[in-house]
C-alpha atoms as one frame of an Amber mdcrd trajectory, in Angstrom:
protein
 -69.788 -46.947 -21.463 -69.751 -46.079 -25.156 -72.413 -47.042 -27.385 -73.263
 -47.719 -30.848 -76.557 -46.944 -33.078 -77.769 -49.094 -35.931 -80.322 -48.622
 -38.278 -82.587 -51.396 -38.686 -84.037 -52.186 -42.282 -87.411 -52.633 -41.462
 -88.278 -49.446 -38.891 -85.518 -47.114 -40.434 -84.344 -45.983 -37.212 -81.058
 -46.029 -34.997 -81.578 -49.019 -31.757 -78.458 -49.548 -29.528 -76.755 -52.722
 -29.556 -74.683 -54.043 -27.222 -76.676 -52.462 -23.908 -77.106 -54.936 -21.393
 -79.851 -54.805 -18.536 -82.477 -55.766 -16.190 -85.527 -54.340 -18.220 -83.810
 -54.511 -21.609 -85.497 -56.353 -24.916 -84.099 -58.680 -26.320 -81.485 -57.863
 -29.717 -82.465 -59.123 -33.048 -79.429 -61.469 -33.399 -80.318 -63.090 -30.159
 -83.684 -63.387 -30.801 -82.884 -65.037 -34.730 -79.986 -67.640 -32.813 -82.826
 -68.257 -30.406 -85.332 -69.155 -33.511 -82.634 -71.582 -35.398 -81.614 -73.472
 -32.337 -85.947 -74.105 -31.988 -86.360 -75.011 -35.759 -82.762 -76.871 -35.646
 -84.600 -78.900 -32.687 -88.081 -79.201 -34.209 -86.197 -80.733 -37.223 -84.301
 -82.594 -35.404 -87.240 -84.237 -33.408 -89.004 -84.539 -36.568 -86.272 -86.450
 -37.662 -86.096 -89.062 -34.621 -89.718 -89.488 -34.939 -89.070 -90.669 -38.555
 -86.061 -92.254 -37.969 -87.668 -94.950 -35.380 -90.473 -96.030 -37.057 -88.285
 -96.440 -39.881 -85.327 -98.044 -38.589 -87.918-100.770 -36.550 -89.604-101.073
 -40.337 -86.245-102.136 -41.613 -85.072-104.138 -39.181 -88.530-106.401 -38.831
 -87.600-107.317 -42.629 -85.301-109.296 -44.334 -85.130-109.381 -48.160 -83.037
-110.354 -50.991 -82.775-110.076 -54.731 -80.837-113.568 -55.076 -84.052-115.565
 -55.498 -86.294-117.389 -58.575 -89.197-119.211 -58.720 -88.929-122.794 -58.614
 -90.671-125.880 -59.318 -90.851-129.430 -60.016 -90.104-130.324 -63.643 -92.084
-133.692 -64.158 -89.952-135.816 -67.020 -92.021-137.931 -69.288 -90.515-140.932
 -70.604 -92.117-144.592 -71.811 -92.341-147.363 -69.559 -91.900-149.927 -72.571
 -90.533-149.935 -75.962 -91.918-149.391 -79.197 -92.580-147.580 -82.556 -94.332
-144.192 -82.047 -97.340-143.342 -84.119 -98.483-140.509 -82.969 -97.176-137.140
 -80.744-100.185-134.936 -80.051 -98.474-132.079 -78.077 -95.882-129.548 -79.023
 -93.758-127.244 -76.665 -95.083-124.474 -74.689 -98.813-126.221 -75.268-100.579
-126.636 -71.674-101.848-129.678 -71.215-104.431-131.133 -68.766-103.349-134.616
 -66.583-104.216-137.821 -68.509-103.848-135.697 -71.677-102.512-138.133 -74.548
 -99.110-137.080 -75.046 -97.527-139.936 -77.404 -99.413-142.972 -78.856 -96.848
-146.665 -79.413 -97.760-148.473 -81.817 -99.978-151.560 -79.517-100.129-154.401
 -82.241 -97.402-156.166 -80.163 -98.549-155.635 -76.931-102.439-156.760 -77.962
-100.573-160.343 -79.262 -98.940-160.689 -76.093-102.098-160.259 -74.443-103.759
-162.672 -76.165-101.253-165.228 -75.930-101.510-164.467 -71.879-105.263-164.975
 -71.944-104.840-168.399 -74.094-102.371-169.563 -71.439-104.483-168.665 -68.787
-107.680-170.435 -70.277-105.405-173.580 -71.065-103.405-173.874 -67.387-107.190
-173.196 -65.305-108.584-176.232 -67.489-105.487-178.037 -66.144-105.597-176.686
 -62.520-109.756-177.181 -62.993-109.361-181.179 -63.384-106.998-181.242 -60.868
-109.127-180.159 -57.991-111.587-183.135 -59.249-109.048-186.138 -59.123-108.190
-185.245 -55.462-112.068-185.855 -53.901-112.151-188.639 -56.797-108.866-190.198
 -55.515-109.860-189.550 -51.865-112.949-191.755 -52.351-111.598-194.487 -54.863
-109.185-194.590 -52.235-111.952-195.303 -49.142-113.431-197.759 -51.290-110.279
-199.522 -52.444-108.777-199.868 -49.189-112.072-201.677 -48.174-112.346-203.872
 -50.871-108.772-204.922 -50.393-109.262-205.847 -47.045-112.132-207.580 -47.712
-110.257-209.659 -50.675-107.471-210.553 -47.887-110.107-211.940 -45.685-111.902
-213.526 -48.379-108.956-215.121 -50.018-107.395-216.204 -46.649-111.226-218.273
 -45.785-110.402-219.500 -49.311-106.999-220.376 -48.738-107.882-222.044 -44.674
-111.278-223.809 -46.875-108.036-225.033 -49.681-106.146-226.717 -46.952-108.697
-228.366 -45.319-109.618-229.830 -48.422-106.181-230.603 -49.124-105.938-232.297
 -45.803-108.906-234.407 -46.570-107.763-235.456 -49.833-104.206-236.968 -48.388
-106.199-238.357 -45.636-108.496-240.425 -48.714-105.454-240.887 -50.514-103.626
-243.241 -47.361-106.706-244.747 -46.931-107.036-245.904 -49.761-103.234-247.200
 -50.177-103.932-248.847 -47.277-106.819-250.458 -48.630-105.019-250.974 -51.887
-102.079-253.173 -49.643-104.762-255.031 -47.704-106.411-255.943 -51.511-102.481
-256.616 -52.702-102.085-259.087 -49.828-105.430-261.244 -50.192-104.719-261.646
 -53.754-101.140-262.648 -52.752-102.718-265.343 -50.233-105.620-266.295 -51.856
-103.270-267.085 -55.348-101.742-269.825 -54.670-104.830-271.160 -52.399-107.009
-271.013 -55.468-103.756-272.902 -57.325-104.656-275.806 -55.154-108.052-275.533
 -55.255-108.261-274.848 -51.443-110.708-272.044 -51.950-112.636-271.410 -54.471
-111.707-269.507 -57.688-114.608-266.942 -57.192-112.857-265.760 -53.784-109.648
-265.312 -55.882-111.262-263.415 -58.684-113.626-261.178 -56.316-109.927-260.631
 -53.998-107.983-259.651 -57.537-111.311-257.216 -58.631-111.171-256.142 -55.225
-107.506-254.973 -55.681-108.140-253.675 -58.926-111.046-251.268 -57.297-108.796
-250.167 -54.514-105.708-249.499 -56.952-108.102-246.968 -58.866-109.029-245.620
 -55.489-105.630-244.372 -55.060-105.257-243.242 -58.412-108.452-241.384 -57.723
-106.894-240.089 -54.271-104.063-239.540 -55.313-105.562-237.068 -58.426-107.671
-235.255 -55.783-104.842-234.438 -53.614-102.837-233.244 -56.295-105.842-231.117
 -57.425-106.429-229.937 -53.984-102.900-229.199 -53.478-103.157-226.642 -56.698
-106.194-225.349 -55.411-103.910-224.924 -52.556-101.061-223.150 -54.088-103.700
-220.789 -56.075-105.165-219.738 -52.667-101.694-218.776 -51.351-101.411-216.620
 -54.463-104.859-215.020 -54.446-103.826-214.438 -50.533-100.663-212.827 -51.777
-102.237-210.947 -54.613-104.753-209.603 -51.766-102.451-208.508 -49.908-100.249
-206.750 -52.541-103.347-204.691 -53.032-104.185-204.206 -49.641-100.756-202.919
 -49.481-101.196-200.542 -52.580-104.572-199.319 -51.011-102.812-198.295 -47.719
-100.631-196.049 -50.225-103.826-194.403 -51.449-103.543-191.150 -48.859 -99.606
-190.664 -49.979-101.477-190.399 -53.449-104.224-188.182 -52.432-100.966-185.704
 -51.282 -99.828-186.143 -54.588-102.981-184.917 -56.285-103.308-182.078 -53.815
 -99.906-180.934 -54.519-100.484-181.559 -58.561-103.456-179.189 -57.455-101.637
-176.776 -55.604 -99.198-176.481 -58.507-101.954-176.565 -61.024-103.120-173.036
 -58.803 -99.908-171.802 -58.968 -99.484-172.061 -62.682-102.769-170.431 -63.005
-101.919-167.685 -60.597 -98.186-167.334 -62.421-100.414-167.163 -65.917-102.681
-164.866 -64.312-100.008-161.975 -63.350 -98.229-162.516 -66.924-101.567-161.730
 -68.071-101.569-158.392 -66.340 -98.236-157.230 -66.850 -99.259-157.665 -70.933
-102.526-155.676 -70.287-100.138-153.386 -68.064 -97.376-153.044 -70.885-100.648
-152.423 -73.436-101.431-149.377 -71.171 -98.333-148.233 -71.174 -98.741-147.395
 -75.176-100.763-144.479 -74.311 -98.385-141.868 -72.903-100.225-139.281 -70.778
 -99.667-136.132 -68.757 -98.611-136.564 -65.003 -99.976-133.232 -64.402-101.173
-130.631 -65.480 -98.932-127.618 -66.751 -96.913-126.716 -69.951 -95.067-129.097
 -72.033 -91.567-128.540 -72.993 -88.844-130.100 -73.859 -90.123-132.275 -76.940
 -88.040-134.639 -78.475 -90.175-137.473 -79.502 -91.412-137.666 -83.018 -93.936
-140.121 -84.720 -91.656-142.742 -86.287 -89.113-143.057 -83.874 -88.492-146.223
 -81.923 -88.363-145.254 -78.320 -87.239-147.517 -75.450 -88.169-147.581 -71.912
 -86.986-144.938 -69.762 -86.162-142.713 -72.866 -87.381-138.929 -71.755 -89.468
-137.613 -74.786 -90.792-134.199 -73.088 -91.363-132.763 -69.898 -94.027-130.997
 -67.935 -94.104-127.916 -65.938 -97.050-127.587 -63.524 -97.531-123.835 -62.567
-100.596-123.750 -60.375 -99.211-121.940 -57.059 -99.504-125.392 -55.033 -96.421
-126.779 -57.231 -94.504-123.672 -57.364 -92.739-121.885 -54.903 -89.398-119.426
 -54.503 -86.260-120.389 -53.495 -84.549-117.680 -51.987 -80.503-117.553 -50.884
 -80.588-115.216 -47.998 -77.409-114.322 -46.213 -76.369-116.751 -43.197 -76.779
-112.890 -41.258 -80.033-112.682 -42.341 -81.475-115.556 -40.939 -81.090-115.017
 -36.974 -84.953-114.379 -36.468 -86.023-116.129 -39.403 -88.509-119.294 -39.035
 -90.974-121.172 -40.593 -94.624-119.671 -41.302 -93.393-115.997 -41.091 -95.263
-114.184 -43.750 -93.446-113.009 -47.342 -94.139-109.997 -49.439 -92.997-111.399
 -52.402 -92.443-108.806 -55.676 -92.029-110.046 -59.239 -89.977-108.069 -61.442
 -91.783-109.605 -64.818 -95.205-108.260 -63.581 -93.817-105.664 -60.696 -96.960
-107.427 -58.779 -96.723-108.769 -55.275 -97.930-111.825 -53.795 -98.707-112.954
 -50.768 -96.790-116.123 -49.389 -94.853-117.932 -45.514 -91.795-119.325 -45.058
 -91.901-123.139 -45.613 -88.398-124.018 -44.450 -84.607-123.060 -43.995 -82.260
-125.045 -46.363 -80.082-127.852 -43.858 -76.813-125.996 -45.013 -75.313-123.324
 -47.284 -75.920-123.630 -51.214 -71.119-123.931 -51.080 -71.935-127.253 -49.527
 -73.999-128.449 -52.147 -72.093-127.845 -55.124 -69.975-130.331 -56.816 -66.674
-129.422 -54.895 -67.300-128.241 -51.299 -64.528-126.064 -50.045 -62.445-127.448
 -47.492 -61.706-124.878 -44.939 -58.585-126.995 -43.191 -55.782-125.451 -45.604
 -54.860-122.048 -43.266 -55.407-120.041 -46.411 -59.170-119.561 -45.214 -60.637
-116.377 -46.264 -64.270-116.036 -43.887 -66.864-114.965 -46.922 -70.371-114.809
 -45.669 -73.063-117.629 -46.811 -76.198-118.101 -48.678 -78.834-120.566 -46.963
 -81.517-121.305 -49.309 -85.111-120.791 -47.822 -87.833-122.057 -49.528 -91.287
-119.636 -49.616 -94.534-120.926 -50.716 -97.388-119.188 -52.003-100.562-118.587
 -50.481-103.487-120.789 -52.137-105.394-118.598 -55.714-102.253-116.347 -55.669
-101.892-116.799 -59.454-105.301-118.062 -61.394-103.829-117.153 -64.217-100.727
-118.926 -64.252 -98.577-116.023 -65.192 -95.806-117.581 -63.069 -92.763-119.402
 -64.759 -90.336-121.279 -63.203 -86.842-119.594 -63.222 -88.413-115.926 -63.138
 -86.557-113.346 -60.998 -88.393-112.236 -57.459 -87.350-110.098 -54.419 -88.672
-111.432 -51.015 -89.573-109.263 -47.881 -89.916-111.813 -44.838 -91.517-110.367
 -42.238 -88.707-111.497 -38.965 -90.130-109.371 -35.904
């Protein structure tokens, strides 16, 4: 077998290469293969152990860079009419809720009160002297309906007491015609008697007196019947009369209705005066324009001078304490398969390059395309499959920003923590 000799660098001397056996070393080449296949595998270990961790670091995260900070934006407008005198605020100013923002002029609105609380005095006089008639008419009426009963009875004893008395009188009266006929008839038979001298002339002249007396007896009779038939007629009419009034005092309770309904209405005029009276103190509060909230005014638009009418928007305010402020974040419809609620959110703003801490509130009910102002309509066979945004809304954990360095609208980057 031939053989070769090579000198080696480091020893300077000739080693065979190439000879194979049982009790041979190792060559240099071999043993420099064997050392890059063990690095080669240390690195590539090395690499697998990095590789894990990281891969399960990036997959138990979702984040995007589509996302802002958003808020309520609280609109201020005037809840009546009128001439503004005063604006106290300007934009970008933070204000404190109940600040004065914008002073109406309240001349107006004091009149109108006044003329509420004049009303009011004037309809609970009315309502006032209602509620006494109805216990006045309630007894007037208990004492009228037995005094009119008591007249009926009295004027119908009258009346039966009349009668009788009439009764009496024609009873007199033919008694006294018939006394009258049997004086007629002795001085028609004693006349011509006493002609003849057959009886004597007294007898005629006592028989004519006699007649005479008995003639003014029925005249006499005759007057008292007439008088006791008026008297009569006059107790039919008192009985009438007392009965007309009995009849009127049986009304009585319909009236005592009446006065309890002119009562009730008298209440409800007060009542209606009474809420007119509010709404004008109402409308006088609404004069003073104050802050909803608290946060920065923007917006501005009013200006003293300026007649502003209800409804009108004159400025707005932004609140930016972390409980009114949150993100809204459009995540990929991919994203969201182990996304939920209350996950916790590393949440980075690119104004500040701070993070803060925060949790998933909620998942959007459908993508931010079906929202807009023309949704696409997918039916047309030209459909072109383009993956969605879902917004997600993140909140803020509570004293993330005291000092209100967050604006709505500012640019963020969420990391939701998904497994």
């Amino acid at each position: 077998m031939a053989t070769t000799t090579t000198e080696t660098p480091e020893h300077g001397e000739l080693q065979r290469s190439g000879t194979t056996g049982p009790g041979a070393p190792p060559s240099p080449l071999r043993r420099r293969k064997t050392r890059r296949i063990i690095i080669f595998l240390g690195i590539a270990l090395v690499l697998v152990a990095v590789a894990i961790p990281l891969y399960r670091y990036i997959v138990s995260y979702e984040s995007t860079d589509d996302a802002e900070i958003d808020g309520y934006i609280y609109p201020v407008s005037s809840r009546v009419s009128g001439y503004a005198v005063r604006v106290t605020v300007d934009d970008n100013q933070f204000v404190q809720a109940g600040t004065v923002l914008v002073q109406l002029d309240p001349k107006d609105y004091n009149v109108a009160v006044a003329n509420a609380k004049a009303t009011l005095a004037n309809l609970k006089s009315s309502f006032e002297a209602a509620q006494v008639n109805v216990p006045l008419t309630s007894v007037n009426t208990s004492t009228l309906l037995s005094s009119a009963q008591a007249d009926v009875e009295n004027t119908q004893a009258g009346l039966t007491a009349a009668e009788r008395q009439f009764d009496a009188a024609q009873a007199s009266l033919r008694q006294a015609e018939a006394n009258d006929l049997i004086a007629q008839d002795n001085v028609t038979r004693y006349k011509p008697l006493a002609a003849v001298d057959e009886i004597p002339q007294q007898t005629y002249t006592q028989a004519v007196d006699s007649q005479k007396a008995t003639a003014a007896a029925v005249e006499a009779a005759r007057s008292s019947a007439g008088a006791t038939e008026q008297a009569v007629t006059e107790a039919r009419a008192r009985v009438a009369q007392a009965q007309a009034n009995l009849h009127y005092a049986e009304t009585r309770p319909q009236q005592i209705s009446v006065q309890r309904s002119r009562a009730e209405a008298a209440e409800a005029q007060v009542e209606q005066a009474q809420a007119v009276l509010d709404q004008a103190q109402l409308n006088l509060q609404y004069t003073t324009v104050v802050a909803p909230v608290s946060g920065i005014v923007g917006q501005r638009s009013a200006q003293p001078g300026q007649n502003v009418s209800p409804g009108q928007q004159m400025m707005t305010v932004v609140p930016l304490d972390s409980q009114n402020i949150w993100v809204t974040a459009d995540f990929k419809e991919t994203q969201l398969t182990y996304m939920r609620p209350g996950q916790p959110v590393k949440i980075h703003v690119d104004t500040y390059g701070r993070d803060y801490d925060g949790h998933v509130l909620n998942i959007g009910g459908a993508t931010g395309s079906r929202f807009s102002l023309l949704p696409p309509e997918n039916a047309t066979g030209n459909y072109v499959k383009v993956v969605q945004r879902i917004p997600v809304k993140i909140v803020f954990e509570n004293g993330q920003d005291p000092e209100h360095l967050l604006r709505l609208g500012m640019s963020v980057e969420p990391k939701v923590k998904v497994r």
